[in-house]
N, C-alpha and C positions, 0 to 999 in steps of 0.2 A: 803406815806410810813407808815404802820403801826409800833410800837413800843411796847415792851412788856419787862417783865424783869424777873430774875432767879436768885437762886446761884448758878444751875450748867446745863451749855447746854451743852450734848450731840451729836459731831456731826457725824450721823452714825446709822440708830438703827435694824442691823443685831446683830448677834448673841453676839457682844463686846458688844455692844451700848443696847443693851437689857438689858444683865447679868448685865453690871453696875447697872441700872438704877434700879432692879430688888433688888442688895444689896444697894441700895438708898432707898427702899422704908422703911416707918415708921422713916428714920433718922432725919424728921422735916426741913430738906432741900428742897427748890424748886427746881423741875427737868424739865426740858425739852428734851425729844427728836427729835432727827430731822433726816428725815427718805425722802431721795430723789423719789424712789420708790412708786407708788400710792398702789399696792398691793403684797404682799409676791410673789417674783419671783420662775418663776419653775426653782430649780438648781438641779442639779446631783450631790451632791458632799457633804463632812461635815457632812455622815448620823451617825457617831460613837462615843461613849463619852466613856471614860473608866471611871475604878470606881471611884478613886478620884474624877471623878466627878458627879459622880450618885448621891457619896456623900452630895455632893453639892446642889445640886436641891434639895437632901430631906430637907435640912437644908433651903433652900431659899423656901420650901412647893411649888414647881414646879413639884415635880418628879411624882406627879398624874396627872397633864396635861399630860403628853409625857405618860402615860400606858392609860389614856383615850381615846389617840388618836392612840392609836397601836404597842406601843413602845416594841420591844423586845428584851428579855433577851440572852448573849452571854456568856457564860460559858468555850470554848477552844478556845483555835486560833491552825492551825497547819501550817506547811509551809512545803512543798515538792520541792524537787530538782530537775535535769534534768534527773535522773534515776528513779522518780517517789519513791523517798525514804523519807523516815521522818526525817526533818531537827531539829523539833522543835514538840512536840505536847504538848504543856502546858495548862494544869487546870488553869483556870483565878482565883479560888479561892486561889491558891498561890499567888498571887499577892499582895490582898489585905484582911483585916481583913471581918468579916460577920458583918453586913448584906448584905454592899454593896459590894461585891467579885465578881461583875458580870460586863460587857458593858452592854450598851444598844445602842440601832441602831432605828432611823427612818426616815420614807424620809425626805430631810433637808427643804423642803419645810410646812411640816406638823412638825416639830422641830420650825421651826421658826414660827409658829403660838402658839405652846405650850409655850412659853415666850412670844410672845407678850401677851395671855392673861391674865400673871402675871403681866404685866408691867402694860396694863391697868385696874387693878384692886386698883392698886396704887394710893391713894387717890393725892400724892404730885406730881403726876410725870404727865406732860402732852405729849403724843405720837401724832408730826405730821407730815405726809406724804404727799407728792408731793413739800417738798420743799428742794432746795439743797442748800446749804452752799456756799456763793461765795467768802466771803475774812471775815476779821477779824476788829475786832472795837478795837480801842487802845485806850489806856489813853496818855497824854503828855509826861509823860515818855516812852512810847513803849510797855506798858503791854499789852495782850490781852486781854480784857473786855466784850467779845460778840462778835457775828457773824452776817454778815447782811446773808441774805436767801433770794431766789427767786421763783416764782412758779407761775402759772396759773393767778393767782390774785392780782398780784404786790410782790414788796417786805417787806423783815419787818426786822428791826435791832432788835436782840433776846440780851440785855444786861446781862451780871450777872458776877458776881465774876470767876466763873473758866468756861473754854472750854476746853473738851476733845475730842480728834481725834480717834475714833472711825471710820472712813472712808477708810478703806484699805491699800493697797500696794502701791497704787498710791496717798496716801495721799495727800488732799490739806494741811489741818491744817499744818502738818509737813513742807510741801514746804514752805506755808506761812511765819511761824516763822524760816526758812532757815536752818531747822535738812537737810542735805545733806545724802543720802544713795545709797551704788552700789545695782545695784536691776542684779540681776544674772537671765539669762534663759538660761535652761537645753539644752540640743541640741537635747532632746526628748520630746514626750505628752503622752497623753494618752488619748484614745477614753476611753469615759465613758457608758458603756451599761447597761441597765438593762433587766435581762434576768429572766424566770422560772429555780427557783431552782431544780437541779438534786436531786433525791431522795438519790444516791449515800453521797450527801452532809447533815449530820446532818444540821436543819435550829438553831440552838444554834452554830454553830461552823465559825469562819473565818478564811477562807484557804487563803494559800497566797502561788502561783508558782513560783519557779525558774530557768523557763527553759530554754532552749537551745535556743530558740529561745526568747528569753525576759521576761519579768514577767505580771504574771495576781494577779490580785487579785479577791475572792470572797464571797461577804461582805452581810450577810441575812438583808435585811430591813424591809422585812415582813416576815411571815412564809413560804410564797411562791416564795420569788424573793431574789433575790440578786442582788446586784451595784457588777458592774465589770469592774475596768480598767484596761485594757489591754495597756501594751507600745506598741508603736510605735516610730521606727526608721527613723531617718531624709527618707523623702520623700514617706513615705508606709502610711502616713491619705490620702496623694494627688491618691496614688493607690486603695486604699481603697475604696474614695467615687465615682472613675472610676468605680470599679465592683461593689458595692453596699451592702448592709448589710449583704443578703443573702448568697452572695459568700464569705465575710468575714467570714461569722457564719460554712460553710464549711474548710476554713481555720484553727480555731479554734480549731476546731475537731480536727484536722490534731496536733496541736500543742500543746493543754493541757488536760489534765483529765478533766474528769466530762462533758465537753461542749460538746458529744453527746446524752448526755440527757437533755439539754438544750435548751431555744429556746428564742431568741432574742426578750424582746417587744420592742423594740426603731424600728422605719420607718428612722430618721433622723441620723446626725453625731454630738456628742454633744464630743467636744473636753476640755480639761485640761491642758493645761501649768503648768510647773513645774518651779516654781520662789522659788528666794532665795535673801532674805536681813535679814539684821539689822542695824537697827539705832545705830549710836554713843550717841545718846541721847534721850530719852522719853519724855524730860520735857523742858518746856521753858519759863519764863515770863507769869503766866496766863493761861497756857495750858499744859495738859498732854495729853503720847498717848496711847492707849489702844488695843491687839489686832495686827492686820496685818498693822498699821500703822505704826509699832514699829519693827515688825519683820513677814517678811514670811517664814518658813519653807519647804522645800519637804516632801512630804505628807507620809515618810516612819514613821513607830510608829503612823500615824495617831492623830497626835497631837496639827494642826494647830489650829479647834477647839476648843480645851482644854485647849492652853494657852491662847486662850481668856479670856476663863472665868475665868481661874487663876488670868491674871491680875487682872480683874472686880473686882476680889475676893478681892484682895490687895489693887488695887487703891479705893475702899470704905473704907477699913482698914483705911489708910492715909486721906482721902477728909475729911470726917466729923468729927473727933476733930479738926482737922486744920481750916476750916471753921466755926466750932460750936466757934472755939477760938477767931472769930474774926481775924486771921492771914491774913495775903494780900499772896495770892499763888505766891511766886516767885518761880522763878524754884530751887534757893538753899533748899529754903522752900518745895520743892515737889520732893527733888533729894531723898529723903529716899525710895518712895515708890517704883523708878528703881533702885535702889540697893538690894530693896529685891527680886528682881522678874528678873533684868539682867541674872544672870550667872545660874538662871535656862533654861532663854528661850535659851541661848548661845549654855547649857547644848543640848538642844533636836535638835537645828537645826542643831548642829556641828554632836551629832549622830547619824540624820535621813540624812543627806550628807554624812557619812558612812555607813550607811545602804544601801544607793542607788544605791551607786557604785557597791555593791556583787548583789543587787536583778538586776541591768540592766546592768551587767555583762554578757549576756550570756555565762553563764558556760555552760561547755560541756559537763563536767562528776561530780560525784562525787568529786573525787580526785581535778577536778577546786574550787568549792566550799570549799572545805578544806582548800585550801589557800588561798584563798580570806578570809576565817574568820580570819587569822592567823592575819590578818593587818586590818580587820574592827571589830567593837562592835557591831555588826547586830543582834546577836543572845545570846550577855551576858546577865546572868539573875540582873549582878550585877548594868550595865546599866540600865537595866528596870526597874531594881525597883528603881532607882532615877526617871526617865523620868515618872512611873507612880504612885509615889507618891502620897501621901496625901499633900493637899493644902499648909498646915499649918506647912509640915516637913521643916526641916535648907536647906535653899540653897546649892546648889553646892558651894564648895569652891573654890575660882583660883587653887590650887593645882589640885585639882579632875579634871578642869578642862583644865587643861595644858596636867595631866595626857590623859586625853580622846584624845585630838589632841596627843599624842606618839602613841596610840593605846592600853591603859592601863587603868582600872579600881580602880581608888584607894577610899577604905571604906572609911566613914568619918571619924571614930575613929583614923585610921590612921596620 
């Protein structure tokens, strides 16, 4: 059994497990990452950052990887109803201050190469893949200490002062340390296609459907394509892969704007589950969790992403004076860094679970719509502009967010 050691192991190094490791570099802390995957997987999904976090990456000198490799600029989003009417058509430059007043969008597969090449540029940070995370090394007292890891070539106990869970929805670390969480699935998905953008569609613009018959969404990743998930209702993917893309992409037609000028590259069915949790708790003896291990979202605001690297952003705020201090990471010792960052993520899952309910509502008319907003925050701007914040602004407060579960936006001033 190999042996090796750290101050801080990573376990996880998608998009959380990156960013961390990313606001780690030059903190004089040793990093390891641990990355079960032998090579960046082809996913469909996660291709949108918004500004706050464009922000971001410029400030972490990333934001030239993702324009190197194709990354483009989104300036509106609009959303149309089941009358084919304008629900929403908002200048992204309201959102946020200049420079960075814009999204950006790339395949998530070529996203997560443009931070790996940050990470490993990282003189402290070591990135390595094909090995998974099997359980947790403790001290006498029960702290976490390290992770033992398996892989191709035996195992290796990776020691170091703090472990973060960086590993997803289905988190081991969290299991491990016995954070308990309900993990909710939607009683719909979404086929995720990528298709030729319609000319009809500015390639700067992301449109989002409201129709009658369920919602599309479509999202430019290139100049030329768009991601598109389309709902589907309990037992219509099992119909779907019966007749087959082609007859789906006629269907389509039939159901939304734009998708007669449109034309499907996907051959295969590449499906999306729609989960929802959070943890009661982030932190525990020796180990934080960062990311989907902490909290999954429904993909409405498109945010799932984003709070990743929020955390990342914070949870390095917190690790390295703590560490640099010489402190032993207990979890009372690491509860600050989930208090600053709880009642924002609370914030976004509670109003992307209201948002879901109106976009996979098949509204009928107009006038549906109307009252559907009456009772969800889908489309307040006052919402938004919490949810798309800048990093560094004041949390949600429990009041704001008592407010939001009423169905009520309240200022912070307030």
């Amino acid at each position: 059994m190999n042996e090796t050691k750290c101050d801080v192991v990573i376990v996880g190094g998608a998009v959380a497990g990156m960013m961390l490791a990313i606001n780690l570099i030059d903190s004089g802390l040793d990093v390891v990452v641990l990355e079960t995957q032998k090579e960046i997987p082809e996913l469909k999904r996660g291709d949108l950052l918004s500004p706050s976090t464009v922000k971001e990456l410029a400030r972490l000198d990333v934001l030239e990887n993702f324009k190197r490799r194709g990354a483009i600029e989104l300036h509106s989003w609009l959303a149309l109803g089941p009358e084919g009417e304008t629900l929403i058509d908002l200048p992204l430059e309201l959102t946020a201050p200049a420079p960075y007043n814009y999204c950006i969008a790339l395949p998530h597969p070529l996203l997560q190469a443009a931070l790996a090449e940050r990470v490993e540029a990282g003189g402290n940070v070591r990135f390595v893949r094909a090995l998974r995370a099997t359980g947790l090394i403790r001290d006498a007292g029960g702290t976490a200490v390290g992770v033992v890891a398996a892989g191709r070539d035996g195992t290796m106990n990776i020691h170091a002062r703090l472990v973060v869970g960086c590993d997803g929805t289905s988190s081991m670390i969290r299991q491990e340390v016995g954070i308990e969480t309900e993990l909710e699935t939607y009683p719909y998905s979404y086929l995720m296609l990528t298709a030729e953008r319609s000319p009809d569609q500015p390639s700067d613009r992301q449109t989002e459907i409201w129709g009658a018959e369920g919602f599309c969404g479509m999202f430019p990743i290139t100049p030329d394509h768009v991601r598109c998930p389309v709902q589907a209702a309990a037992g219509e993917l099992k119909r779907w892969r019966s007749i087959g893309i082609a007859a789906v992409h006629e269907e389509l037609k039939r159901r939304f704007p734009y998708w007669d000028k449109m034309r499907p590259l996907d051959e295969g069915f590449y499906t999306y589950k729609i989960l929802k949790h959070h943890a009661p708790s982030y932190v525990a003896d020796g180990v934080i969790l960062v990311g989907d291990s902490a909290h999954t979202t429904p993909p409405y605001y498109g945010m799932g992403m984003n709070m990743a690297m929020r955390d990342a952003h914070h949870a390095a705020l917190h690790i390295v004076p703590l560490l640099e201090a010489g402190e032993k990471p207990t979890a009372e010792a690491l509860k600050p860094y989930e208090m600053r960052v709880r009642n924002f993520n609370d914030y976004v899952v509670t109003a992307s679970s209201l948002y879901g309910r109106v976009a996979a509502g098949h509204p009928q008319s107009h006038a549906e719509v109307e009252t559907a907003l009456e009772h969800s925050l889908a489309l307040d701007p006052g919402a938004m502009s919490i949810i798309y914040g800048d990093y560094d602004s004041p949390p949600p407060s429990d009041e704001q967010l008592q407010a939001l579960r009423e169905g009520r936006v309240l200022e912070a001033a307030q």
